[in-house]
C-alpha positions in Angstrom: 28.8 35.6 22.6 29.7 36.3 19.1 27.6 36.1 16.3 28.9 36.1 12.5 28.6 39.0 10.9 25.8 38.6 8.3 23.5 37.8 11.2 22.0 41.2 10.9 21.1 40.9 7.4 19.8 36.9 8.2 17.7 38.6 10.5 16.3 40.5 8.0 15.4 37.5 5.8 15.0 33.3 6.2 17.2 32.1 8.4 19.2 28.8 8.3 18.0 27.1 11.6 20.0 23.6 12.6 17.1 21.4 14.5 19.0 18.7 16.3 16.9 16.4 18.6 16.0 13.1 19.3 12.3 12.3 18.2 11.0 14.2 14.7 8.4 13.4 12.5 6.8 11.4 11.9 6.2 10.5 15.2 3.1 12.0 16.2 3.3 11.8 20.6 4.9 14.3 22.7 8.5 15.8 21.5 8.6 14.3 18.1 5.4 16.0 17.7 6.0 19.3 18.6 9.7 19.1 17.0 8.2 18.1 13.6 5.9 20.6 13.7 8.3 23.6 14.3 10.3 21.9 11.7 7.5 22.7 9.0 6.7 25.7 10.5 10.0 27.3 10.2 10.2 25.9 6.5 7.0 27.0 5.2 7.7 30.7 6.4 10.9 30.1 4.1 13.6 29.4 6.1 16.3 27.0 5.4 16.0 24.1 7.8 18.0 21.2 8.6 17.6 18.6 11.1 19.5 16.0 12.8 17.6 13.0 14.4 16.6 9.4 14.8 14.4 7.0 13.1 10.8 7.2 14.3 10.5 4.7 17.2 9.0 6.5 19.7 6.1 5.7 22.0 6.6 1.8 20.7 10.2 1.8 21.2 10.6 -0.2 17.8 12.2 1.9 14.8 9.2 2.6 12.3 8.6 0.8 9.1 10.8 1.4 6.1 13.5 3.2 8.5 17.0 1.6 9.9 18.1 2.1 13.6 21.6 0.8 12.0 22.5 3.0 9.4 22.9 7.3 8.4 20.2 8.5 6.1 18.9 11.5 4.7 15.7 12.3 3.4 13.6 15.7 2.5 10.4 16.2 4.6 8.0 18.9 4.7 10.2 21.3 3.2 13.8 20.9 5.5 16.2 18.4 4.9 16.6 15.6 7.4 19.3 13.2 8.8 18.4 10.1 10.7 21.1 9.0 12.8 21.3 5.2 14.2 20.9 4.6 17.8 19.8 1.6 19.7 16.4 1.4 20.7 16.3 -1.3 24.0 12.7 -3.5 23.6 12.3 -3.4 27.1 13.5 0.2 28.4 15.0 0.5 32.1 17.1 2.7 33.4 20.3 1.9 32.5 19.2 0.5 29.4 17.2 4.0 28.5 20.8 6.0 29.5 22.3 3.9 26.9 19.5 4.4 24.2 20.0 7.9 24.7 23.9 7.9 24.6 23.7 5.9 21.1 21.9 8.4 19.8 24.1 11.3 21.4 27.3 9.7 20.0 26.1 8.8 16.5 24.7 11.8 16.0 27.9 14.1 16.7 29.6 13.8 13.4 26.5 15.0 11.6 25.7 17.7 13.6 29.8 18.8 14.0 29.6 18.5 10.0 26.8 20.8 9.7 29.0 23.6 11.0 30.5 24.3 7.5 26.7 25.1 6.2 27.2 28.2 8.5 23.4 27.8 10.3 22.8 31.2 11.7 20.8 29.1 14.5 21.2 26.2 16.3 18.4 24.6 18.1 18.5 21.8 19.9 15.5 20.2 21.9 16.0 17.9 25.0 15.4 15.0 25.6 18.6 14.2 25.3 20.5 16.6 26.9 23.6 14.6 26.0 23.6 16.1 22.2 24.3 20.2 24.2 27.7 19.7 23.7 27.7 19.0 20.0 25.2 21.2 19.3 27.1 23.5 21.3 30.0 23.1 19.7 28.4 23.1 16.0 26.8 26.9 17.3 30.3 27.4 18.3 32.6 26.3 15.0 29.5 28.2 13.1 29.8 31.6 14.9 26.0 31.1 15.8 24.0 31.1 18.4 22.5 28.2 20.8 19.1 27.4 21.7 18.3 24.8 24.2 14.2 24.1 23.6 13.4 21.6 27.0 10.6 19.7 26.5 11.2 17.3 29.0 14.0 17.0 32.2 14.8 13.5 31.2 17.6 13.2 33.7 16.0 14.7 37.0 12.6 13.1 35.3 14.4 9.5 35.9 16.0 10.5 39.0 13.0 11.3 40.3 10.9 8.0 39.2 13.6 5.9 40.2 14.2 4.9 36.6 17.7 5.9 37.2 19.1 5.8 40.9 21.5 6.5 43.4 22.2 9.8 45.2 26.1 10.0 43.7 24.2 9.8 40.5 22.0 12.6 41.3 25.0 14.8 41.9 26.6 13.7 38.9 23.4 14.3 36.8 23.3 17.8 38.5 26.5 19.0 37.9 26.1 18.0 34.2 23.2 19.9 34.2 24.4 23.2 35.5 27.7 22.7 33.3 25.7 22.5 30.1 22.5 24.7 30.4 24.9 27.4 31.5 26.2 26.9 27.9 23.3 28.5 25.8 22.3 31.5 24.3 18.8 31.1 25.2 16.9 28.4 27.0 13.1 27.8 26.5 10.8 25.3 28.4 7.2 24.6 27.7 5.9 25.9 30.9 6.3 28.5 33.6 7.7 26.0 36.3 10.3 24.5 34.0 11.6 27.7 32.7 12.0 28.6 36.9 13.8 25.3 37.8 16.3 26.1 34.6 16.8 29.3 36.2 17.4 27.1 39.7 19.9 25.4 37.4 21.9 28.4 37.0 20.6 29.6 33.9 20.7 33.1 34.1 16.9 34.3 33.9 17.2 36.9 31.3 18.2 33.7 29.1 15.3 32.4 29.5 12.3 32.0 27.7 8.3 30.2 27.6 7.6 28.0 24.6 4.2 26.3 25.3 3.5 23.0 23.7 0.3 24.3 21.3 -2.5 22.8 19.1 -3.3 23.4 15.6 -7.1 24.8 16.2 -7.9 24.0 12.6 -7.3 20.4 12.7 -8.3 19.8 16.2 -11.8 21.1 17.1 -14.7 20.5 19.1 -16.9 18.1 16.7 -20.0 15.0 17.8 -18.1 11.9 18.2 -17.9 9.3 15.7 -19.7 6.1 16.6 -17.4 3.8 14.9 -14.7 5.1 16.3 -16.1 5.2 20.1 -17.0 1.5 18.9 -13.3 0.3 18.0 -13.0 2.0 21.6 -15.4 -0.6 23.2 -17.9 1.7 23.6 -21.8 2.2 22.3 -23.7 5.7 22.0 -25.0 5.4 25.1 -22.0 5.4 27.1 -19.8 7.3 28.9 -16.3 6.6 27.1 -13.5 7.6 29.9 -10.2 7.9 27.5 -6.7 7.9 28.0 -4.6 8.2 24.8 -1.4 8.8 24.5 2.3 7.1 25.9 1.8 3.7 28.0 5.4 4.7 30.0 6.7 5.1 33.6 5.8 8.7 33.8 2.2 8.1 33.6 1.4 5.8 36.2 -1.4 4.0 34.8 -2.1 1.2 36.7 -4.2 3.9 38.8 -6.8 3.8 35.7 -7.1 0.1 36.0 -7.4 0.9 39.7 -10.1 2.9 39.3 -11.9 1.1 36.5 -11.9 -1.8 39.2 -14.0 0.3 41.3 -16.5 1.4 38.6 -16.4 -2.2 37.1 -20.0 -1.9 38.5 -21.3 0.7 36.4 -22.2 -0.7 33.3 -22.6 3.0 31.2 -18.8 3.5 32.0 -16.4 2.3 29.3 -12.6 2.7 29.8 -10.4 2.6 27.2 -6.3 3.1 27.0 -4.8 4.5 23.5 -1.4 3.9 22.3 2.0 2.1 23.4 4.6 2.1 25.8 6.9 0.7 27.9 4.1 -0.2 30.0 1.7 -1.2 27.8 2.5 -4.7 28.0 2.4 -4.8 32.1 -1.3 -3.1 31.8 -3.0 -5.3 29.5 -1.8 -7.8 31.4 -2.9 -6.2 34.8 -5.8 -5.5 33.4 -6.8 -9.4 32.2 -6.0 -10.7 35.6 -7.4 -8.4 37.6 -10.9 -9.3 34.9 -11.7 -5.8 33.5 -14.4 -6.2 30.9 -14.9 -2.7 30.9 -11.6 -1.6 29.5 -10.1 -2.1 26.3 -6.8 -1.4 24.6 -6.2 0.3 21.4 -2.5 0.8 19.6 -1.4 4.2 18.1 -3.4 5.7 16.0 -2.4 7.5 12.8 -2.2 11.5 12.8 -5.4 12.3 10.5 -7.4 10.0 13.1 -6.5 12.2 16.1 -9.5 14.7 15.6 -11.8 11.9 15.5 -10.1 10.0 18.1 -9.8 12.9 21.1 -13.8 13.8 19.8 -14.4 10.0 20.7 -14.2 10.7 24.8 -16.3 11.7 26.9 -14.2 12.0 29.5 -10.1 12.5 29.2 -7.8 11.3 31.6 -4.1 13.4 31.9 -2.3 11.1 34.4 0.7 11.5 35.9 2.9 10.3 39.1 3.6 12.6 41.5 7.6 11.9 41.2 7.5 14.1 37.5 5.4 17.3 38.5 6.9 20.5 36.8 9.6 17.9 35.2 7.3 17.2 32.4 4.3 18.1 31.1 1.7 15.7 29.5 1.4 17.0 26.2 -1.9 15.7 25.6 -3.2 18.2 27.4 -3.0 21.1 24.9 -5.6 18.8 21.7 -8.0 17.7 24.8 -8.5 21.1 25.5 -8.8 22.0 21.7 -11.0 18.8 21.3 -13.1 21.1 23.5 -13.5 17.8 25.8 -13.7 17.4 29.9 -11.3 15.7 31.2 -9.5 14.9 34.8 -6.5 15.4 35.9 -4.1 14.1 38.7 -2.1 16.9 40.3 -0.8 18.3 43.4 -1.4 22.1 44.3 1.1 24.5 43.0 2.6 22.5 40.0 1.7 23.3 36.4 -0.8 21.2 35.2 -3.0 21.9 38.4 -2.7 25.5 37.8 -4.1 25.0 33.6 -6.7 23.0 34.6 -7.7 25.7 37.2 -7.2 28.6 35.0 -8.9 26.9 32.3 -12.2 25.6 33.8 -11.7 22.8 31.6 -11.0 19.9 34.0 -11.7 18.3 37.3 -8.1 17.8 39.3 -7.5 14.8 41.7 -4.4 14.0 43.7 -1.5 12.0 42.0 -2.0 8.1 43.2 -5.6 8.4 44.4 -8.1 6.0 42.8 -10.7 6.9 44.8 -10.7 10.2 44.2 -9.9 9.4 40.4 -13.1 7.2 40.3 -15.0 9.3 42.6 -14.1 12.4 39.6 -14.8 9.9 36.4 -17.8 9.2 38.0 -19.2 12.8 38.8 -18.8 13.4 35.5 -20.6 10.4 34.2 -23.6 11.7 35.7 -23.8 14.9 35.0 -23.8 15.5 30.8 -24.1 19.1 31.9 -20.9 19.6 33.5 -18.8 17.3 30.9 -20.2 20.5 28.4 -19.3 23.5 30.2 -15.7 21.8 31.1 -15.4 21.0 27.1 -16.5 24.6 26.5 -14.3 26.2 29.0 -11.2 24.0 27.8 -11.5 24.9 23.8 -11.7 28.8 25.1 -9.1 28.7 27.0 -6.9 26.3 23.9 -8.3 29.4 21.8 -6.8 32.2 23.9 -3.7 30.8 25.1 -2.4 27.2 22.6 -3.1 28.7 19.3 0.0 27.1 17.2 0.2 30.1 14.6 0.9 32.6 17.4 3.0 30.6 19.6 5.4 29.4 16.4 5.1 33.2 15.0 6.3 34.8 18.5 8.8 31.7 18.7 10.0 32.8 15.1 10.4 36.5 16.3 12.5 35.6 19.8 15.0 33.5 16.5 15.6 36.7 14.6 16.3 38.9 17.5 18.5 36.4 18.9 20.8 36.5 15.8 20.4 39.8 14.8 21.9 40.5 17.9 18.7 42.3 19.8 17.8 39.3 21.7 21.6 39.2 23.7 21.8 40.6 27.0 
């Protein structure tokens, strides 16, 4: 791999880093999270940053107020300088109509990211989901005599395969050999935990490529603070309950409808509120669920805005990190990392071996139950209830372990240092 030959000297100095990715701020739920963070990062330690994206519309799969799904646009945001790029967000995702979302946006967004070439980025990073923009990313890397980095925070394709969102085993193979074809094409590949970085290496990315990005938390924002009784109220819940929360994306991953399963079974404890936090694909289906099946003691609430979150994760008692078995190790809930810094307990479903069993072990900071269990879910919400004592030590255990381990300023900072050896020339092997 060739890099140009100032990339010494940009090592030395800012760098001019090309972001391209789906989801950016202001979205504040999983990738368009951690993207728009890293985006602000990088520019407030001085480098030059552009990015190429969509509109916001992500977890309500509607494009955000006062953007256009229809039309190019540019604006400056938090220091680096932004293209949206139109793509066509389906009101009711399903497979095929999710491979299509995804292709708008791979498609519309090539001509800007080609374009960006001629700006002579000494970097280009792209973050999947979608893995369909690697080839123009790889191609802008290539036309600009720069490197590629491929950031996964999420196998959307095996992820879809897997939940049956997308089907069929000759699309499988298709989906596989598109895989190995393009991961094989960067520089360096980085995945958010241990288990994805090993199944990209299963994918025929050569190890030494490799690299571990951990989703993080900002400590400062996020802390361990007395919940806020308003807010616990807007949540359906008074003082003297126990408020079991889930907040975060409403979509197919998750597998919800276990919560409403397992608030069924503790309908008849009248100290145990449940209560569901933001939107989805499968919101709809759950509220719904949830009014036939007569569940006074869980309530819905839409996304809440960024400087709520502290308050919001400080509300519950008790946090629930769901997820069906189908997606172990393909994604990892990214709520996870503020619980932990929220210093809250929460459960977990998870099988033995896969990531998010292993943090909540290491941590302390969580009970674990096994994916599509709602008796053992309920049986877990409900240990905790009772025992204020052990809800503590978890919360305790989980902010020590966000402290040691999710800290944004050193996970960005060591990111940041893996960038300037990469195109100075030190990080190629």
């Amino acid at each position: 791999m060739c890099c140009k030959l100032s990339s010494v000297m940009a090592a030395e100095g800012p760098l001019k880093i090309l972001l391209h990715g789906i989801n950016y701020h202001p979205e504040i739920t999983s990738t368009g999270r951690y993207t728009g963070e890293m985006g602000r990062w990088l520019a407030a330690r001085g480098h030059e940053v552009r990015v190429v994206t969509a509109p916001p519309y992500y977890p309500q799969w509607r494009v955000g107020k006062g953007y256009s799904g229809r039309r190019y646009a540019r604006e400056e945001l938090d220091g680096a300088a932004v293209w949206r790029c139109p793509l066509w967000v389906p009101e009711r995702p399903s497979g095929p109509k999710r491979l299509l979302h995804l292709s708008s946006f791979a498609a519309a967004s090539a001509p800007v990211v080609l374009r960006q070439a001629s700006w002579r980025p000494d970097v280009v990073v792209m973050v999947e989901p979608t893995l369909l923009c690697l080839p123009h990313s790889w191609a802008a890397a290539r036309l600009a005599d720069a490197p590629l980095w491929v950031h996964v925070q999420d196998f959307e394709m095996e992820a879809a395969l897997g939940l049956g969102i997308l089907g069929g085993a000759s699309a499988r193979r298709a989906f596989e050999s598109l895989e190995r074809a393009l991961y094989r094409r960067a520089d360096r590949l980085s995945a958010i935990t241990e288990a994805m970085r090993l199944r990209a290496v299963e994918k025929g990315v050569p190890e030494e490529r490799t690299r571990l990005l951990p989703n993080w938390a900002d400590l400062e924002a996020v802390r361990s603070m007395p919940p806020d009784a308003a807010v616990r109220e807007e949540l359906g819940a008074s003082p003297e309950d126990v408020l079991v929360l889930y907040a975060g994306n409403m979509g197919e991953k998750q597998g919800l409808e276990l919560v409403l399963e397992a608030a069924d079974r503790l309908r008849g404890r009248r100290r145990v509120r449940f209560a569901l936090a933001g939107a989805g694909a499968a919101r709809e289906r759950l509220e719904r669920s949830a009014r036939e099946r007569g569940l006074r003691n869980v309530s819905f609430l839409g996304v809440q805005p960024e400087e709520r979150l502290p308050a919001l994760l400080a509300a519950g008692d008790v946090h629930l990190v769901v997820q069906r078995r189908e997606a172990a190790d393909l994604v990892m809930p990214s709520k996870l990392t503020n619980i932990m810094a929220a210093g809250r307990a929460s459960v977990a479903t998870a099988d033995p071996g896969t990531e998010l069993y292993r943090a909540l072990r290491e941590s302390g900071g969580g009970l674990v139950v096994p994916p599509g269990d709602a008796g053992e879910l309920a049986a877990a919400i409900e240990r905790l209830a009772d025992d204020a004592d052990l809800r503590a030590r978890l919360g305790r255990n989980a902010r020590r372990y966000a402290e040691e381990r999710l800290d944004r300023e050193k996970i960005l900072a060591s990111f940041e240092e893996e960038l300037l050896a990469l195109v100075s020339g030190r990080g190629l092997r």
